[in-house]
C-alpha positions in Angstrom: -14.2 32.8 16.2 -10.7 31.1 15.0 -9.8 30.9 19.0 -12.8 29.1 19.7 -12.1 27.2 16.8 -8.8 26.3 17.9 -10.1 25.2 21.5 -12.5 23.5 20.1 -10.0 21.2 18.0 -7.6 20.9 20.4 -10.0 19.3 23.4 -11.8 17.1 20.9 -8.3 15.5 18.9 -6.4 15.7 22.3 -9.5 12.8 23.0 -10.0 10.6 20.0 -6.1 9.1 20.9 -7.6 7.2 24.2 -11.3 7.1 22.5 -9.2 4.9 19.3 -7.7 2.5 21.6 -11.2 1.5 22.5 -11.6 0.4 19.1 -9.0 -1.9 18.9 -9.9 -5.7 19.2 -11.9 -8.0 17.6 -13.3 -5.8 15.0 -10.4 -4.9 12.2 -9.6 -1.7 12.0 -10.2 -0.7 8.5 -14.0 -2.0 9.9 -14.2 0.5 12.6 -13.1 3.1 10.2 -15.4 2.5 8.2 -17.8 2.5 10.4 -17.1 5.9 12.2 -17.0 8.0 9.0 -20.1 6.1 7.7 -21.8 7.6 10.8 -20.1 11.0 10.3 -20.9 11.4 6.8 -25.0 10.1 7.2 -25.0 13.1 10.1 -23.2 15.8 7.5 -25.0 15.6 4.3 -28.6 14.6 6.5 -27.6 18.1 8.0 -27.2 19.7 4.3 -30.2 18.3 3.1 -32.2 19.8 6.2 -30.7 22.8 5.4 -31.4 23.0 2.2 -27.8 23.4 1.3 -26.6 22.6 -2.0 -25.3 19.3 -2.7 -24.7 18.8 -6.4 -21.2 19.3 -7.8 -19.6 18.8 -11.4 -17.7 15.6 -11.5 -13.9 17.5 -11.5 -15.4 18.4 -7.9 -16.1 14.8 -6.8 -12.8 13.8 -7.8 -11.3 16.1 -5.2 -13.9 14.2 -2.5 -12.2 11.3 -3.6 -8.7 12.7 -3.1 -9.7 14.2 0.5 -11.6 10.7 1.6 -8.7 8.6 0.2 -6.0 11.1 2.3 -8.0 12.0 5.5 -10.9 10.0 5.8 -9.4 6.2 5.2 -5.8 5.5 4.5 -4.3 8.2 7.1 -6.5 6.4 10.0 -5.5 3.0 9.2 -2.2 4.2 9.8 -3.1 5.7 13.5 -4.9 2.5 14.2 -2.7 0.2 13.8 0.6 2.2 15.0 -1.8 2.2 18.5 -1.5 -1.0 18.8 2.1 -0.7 19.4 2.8 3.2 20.8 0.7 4.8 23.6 -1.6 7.0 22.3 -0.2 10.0 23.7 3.2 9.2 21.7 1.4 9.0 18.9 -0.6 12.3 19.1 3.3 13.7 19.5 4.3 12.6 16.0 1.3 13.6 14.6 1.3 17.1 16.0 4.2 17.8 13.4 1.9 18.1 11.1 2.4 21.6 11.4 6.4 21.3 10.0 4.9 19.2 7.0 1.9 21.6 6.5 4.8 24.5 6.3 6.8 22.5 3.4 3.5 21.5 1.6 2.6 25.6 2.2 6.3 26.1 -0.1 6.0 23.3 -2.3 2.0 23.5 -3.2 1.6 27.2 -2.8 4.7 28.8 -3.7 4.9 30.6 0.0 8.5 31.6 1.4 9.1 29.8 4.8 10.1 32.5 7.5 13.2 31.8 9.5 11.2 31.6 12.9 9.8 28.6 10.8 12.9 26.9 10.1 14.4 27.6 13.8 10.7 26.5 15.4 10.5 23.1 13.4 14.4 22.2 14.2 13.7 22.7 17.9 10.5 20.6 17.4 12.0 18.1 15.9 14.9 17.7 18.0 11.8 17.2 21.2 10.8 14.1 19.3 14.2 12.7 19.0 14.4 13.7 22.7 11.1 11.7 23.7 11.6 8.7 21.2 15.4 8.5 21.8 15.0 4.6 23.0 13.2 3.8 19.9 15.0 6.0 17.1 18.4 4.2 18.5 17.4 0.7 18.6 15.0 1.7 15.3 13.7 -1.6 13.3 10.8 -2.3 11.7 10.2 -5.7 13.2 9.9 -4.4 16.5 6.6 -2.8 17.5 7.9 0.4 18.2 9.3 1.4 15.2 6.4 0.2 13.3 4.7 2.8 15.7 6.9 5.6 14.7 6.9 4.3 11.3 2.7 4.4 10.7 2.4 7.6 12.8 4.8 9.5 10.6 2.8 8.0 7.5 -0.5 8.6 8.4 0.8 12.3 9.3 2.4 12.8 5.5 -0.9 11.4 3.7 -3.2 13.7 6.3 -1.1 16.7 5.3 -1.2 15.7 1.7 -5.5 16.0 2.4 -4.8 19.3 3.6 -3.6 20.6 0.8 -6.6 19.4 -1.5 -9.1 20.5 1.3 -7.5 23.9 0.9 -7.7 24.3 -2.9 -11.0 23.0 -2.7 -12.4 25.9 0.1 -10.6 28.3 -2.4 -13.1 26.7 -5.1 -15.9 27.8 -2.9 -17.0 24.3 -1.9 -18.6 24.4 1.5 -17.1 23.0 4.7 -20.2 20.5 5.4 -20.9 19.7 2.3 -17.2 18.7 1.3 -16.8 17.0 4.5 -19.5 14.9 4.4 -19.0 13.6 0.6 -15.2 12.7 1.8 -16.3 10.5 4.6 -18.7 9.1 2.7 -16.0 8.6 -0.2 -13.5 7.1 2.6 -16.0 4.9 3.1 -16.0 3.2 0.1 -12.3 3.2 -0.1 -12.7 1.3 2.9 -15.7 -0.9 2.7 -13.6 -3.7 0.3 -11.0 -4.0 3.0 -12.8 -4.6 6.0 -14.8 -7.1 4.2 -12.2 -8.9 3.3 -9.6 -8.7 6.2 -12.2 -9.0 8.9 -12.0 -12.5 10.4 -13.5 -12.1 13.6 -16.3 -10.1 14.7 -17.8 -7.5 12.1 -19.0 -5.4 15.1 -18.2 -5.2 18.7 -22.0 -4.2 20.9 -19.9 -3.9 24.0 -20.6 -0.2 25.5 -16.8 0.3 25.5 -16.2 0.0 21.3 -20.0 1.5 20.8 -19.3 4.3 22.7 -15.8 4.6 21.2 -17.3 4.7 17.7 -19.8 7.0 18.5 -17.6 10.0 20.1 -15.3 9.1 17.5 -18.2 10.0 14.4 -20.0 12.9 16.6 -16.8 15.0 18.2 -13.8 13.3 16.2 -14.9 13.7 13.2 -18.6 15.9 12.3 -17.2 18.7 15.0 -14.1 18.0 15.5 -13.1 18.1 11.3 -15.7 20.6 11.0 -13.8 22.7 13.1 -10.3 22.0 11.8 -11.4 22.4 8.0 -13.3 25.7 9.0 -10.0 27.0 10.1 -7.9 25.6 7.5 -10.1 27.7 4.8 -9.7 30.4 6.8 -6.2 31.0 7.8 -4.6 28.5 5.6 -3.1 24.8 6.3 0.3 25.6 8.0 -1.7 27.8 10.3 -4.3 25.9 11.4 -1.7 23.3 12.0 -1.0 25.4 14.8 -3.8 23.4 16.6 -1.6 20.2 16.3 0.3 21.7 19.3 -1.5 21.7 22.3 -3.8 18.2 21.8 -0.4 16.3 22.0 -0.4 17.3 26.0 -4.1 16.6 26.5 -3.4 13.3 24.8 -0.6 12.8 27.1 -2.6 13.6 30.3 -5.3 11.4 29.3 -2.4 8.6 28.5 -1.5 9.2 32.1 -4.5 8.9 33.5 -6.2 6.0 31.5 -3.0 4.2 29.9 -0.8 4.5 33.0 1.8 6.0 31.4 5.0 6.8 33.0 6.6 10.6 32.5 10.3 10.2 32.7 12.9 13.4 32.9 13.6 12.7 29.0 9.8 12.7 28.4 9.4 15.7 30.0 12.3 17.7 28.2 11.0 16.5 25.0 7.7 18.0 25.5 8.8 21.3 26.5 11.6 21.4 23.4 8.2 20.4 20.9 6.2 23.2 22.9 9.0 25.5 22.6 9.3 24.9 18.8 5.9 25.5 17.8 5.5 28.6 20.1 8.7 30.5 18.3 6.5 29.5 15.2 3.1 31.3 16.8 5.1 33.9 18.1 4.8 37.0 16.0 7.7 38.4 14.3 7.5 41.8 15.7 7.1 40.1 19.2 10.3 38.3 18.6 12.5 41.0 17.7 11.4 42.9 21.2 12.5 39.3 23.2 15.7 39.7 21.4 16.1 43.0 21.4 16.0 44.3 18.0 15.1 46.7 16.2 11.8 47.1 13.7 12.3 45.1 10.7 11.9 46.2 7.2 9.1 44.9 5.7 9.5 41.4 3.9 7.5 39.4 0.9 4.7 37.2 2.0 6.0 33.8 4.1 4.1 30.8 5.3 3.3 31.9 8.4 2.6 35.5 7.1 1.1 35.1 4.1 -0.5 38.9 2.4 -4.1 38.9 2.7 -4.3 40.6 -1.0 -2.9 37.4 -2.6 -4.6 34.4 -1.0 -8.6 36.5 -1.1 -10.2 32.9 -2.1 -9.1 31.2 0.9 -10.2 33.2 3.1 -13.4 34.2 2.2 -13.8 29.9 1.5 -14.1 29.8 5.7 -16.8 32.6 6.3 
């Protein structure tokens, strides 16, 4: 079940990078955010109600809706939206795909977890493949060019998203339902929303055209009711920094498409940069008895509970949150 959760994730957000550049244009962005997780969240909690799941929740339980629309349903996109306009989408999926470093800090800071080594050594090697592909821009880096704001909004929207984890987490550990908490985030990202596209949008409040329609509506149906379904299934499951892990294959499908749709031009530095971010995340998937045969060495004594590792005796909430 979490591998086809993981495909699942991985084909839909590898997508929603090209399918957010056909909502860019006349309609403000904060509009056709609005928008998409208005439609998400109307499709969620109509697909509670029909299911006669429950939907009533003490206040202290709303607040943490509030917490997870205001970090991953609303400020977080606005972020990705507007650091498209300046980044191809595929570069941007790459910075957001270390989401899986952050999610390992947040694991330390928010959940007391020890960070294995082959953490450490994965997220340097990861990080030195975005240098690598943004090398250009992180030398000539300013905030009044359009790159750098890229890099600058991408690496935002990635903290504040990871900062949602984190809540999403504790509140599957509560016993709060994937749908349900879903759908009453959206719908509370909406809101946080609703005041700013109001006001900031000066053209068109709506785009019929079958290219931002059809956008918007993969975007609210995969992007976000499956797609966040699937994602938030597996966070409750096998914890955030884990189901990060997903973060590391979409990047290349969001490049491929960038290829093929964006005309995007692979250069030998782009190239060497992927491989480096691949190569980082897979010593962090690799398991730790698997990496002492590549290098040779002997079993390990056994160690205290890490990030990546975490002891199934300690963390029983979380995982019985996903089932």
């Amino acid at each position: 079940m979490n591998a086809f959760l993981y495909v699942l994730t991985v084909l839909i957000w590898g997508s929603t990078w090209l399918a957010i550049k056909g909502q860019l244009g006349d309609v403000h962005p904060t509009a056709s955010i609005a928008y998409r997780f208005a439609l998400a969240a109307v499709i969620l909690l109509a697909w509670a109600r029909l299911r006669g799941l429950p939907l009533r929740y003490p206040a202290r339980v709303h607040g943490q809706f509030v917490l997870m629309g205001a970090t991953m349903f609303s400020t977080n996109f606005v972020c990705f939206y507007f650091a498209e306009q300046h980044l191809a989408t595929g570069l941007t999926s790459i910075i957001f795909a270390m989401s899986l470093v952050v999610n390992m800090v947040f694991a330390r800071l928010f959940f007391k977890r020890v960070i294995a080594r082959k953490m450490l050594v994965g997220a340097a090697i990861g990080l030195l493949g975005i240098v690598t592909v943004f090398w250009p821009q992180f030398r000539e880096f300013s905030l009044t060019s359009g790159s750098g704001r890229g890099i600058a909004l991408s690496a935002l929207g990635t903290l504040v998203f990871c900062l949602g984890n984190v809540v999403s987490a504790k509140t599957q550990a509560a016993g709060v339902p994937v749908v349900q908490g879903t759908g009453y985030s959206m719908a509370y990202g909406v809101l946080i929303m609703a005041p700013f596209a109001a006001t900031l949008s000066r053209h068109d409040l709506f785009d019929a055209t079958p290219k931002y329609a059809g956008s918007l509506l993969y975007l609210a149906v995969f992007g976000s009711v499956i797609g966040f379904g699937a994602y938030l299934t597996l966070l409750g499951r096998i914890g955030g920094e884990r189901a990060a892990y997903a973060m590391v294959l979409f990047p290349v499908v969001a490049l491929l498409l960038s290829t093929v749709f964006e005309d995007f031009h692979w250069t030998a530095r782009d190239l060497l940069g992927v491989v480096l971010i691949l190569a980082g995340n897979a010593v962090m998937l690799t398991s730790p008895a698997l990496l002492r045969r590549l290098t040779g060495r002997g079993p390990a004594a056994p160690t205290e509970p890490t990030a990546d590792h975490p002891n199934p005796t300690t963390e029983p909430e979380a995982r019985r949150s996903g089932g």
